[in-house]
ZARO-238091 format. One record per residue (C-alpha): residue in one letter; chain; x, y, z. Coordinates in steps of 0.02 Angstrom, whole numbers, plus 50000, padded with zeros to 5 digits. Example, Ala and Ser with C-alpha at 12.3 -4.5 7.8 and 13.67 -1.06 7.14 Angstrom:
<pts>
> residuo/cadena/x/y/z
> A/A/50615/49775/50390
> S/A/50684/49947/50357
</pts>
This chain:
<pts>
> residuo/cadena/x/y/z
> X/A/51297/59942/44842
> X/A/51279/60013/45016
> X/A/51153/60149/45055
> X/A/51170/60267/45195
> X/A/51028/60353/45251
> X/A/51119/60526/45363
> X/A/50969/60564/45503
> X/A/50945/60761/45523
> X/A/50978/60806/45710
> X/A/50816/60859/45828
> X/A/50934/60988/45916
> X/A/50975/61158/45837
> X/A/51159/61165/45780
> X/A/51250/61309/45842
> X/A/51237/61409/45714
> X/A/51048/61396/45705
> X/A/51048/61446/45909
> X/A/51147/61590/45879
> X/A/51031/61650/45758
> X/A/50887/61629/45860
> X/A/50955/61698/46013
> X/A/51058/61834/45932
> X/A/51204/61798/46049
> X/A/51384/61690/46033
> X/A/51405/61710/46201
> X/A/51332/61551/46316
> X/A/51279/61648/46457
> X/A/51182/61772/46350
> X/A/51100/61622/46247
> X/A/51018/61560/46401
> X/A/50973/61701/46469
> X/A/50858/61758/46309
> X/A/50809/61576/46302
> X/A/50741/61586/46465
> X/A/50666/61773/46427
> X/A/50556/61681/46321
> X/A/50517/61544/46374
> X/A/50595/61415/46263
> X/A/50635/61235/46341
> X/A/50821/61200/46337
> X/A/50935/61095/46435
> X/A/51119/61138/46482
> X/A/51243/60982/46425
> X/A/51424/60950/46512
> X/A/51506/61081/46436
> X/A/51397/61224/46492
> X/A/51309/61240/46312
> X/A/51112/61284/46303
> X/A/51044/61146/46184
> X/A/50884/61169/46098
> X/A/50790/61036/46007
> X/A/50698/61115/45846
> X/A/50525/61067/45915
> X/A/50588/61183/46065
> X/A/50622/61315/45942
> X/A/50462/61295/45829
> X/A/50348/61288/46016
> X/A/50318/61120/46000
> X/A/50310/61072/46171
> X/A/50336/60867/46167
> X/A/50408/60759/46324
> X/A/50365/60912/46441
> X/A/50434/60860/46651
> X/A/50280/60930/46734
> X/A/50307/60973/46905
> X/A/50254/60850/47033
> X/A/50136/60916/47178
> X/A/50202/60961/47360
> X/A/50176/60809/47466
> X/A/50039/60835/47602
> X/A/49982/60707/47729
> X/A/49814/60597/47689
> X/A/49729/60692/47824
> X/A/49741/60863/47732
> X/A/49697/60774/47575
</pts>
């Protein structure tokens, strides 16, 4: 007898987004997304994607920004 263990998703489903962003429409989504300030990527399709850490404000794997490059001399 075979067991299958189903793994939940990390991303919101899009259900779950439209509940949190009170919106069906993409655009919109991203745009209140971005209001306040909750990390989201776009995929292929044109689709915000949230991860639920995202949602909760768990901020994990966060690209920092890297510094403008100077010369040594100013350094």
């Amino acid at each position: 007898m075979e067991q299958t263990i189903e793994q939940e998703s990390i991303w919101l489903s899009d259900r779950d987004l439209e509940k949190l962003t009170g919106c069906k429409k993409q655009s919109l989504q991203i745009e209140y997304l971005r209001e306040q300030g909750i990390a989201f990527r776009i995929n292929r399709l044109g689709e915000p994607v949230v991860s639920k850490d995202a949602a909760k404000g768990i901020h994990t794997n966060v690209q920092h920004i890297k510094p403008k490059w100077q010369p040594n001399v100013i350094k």
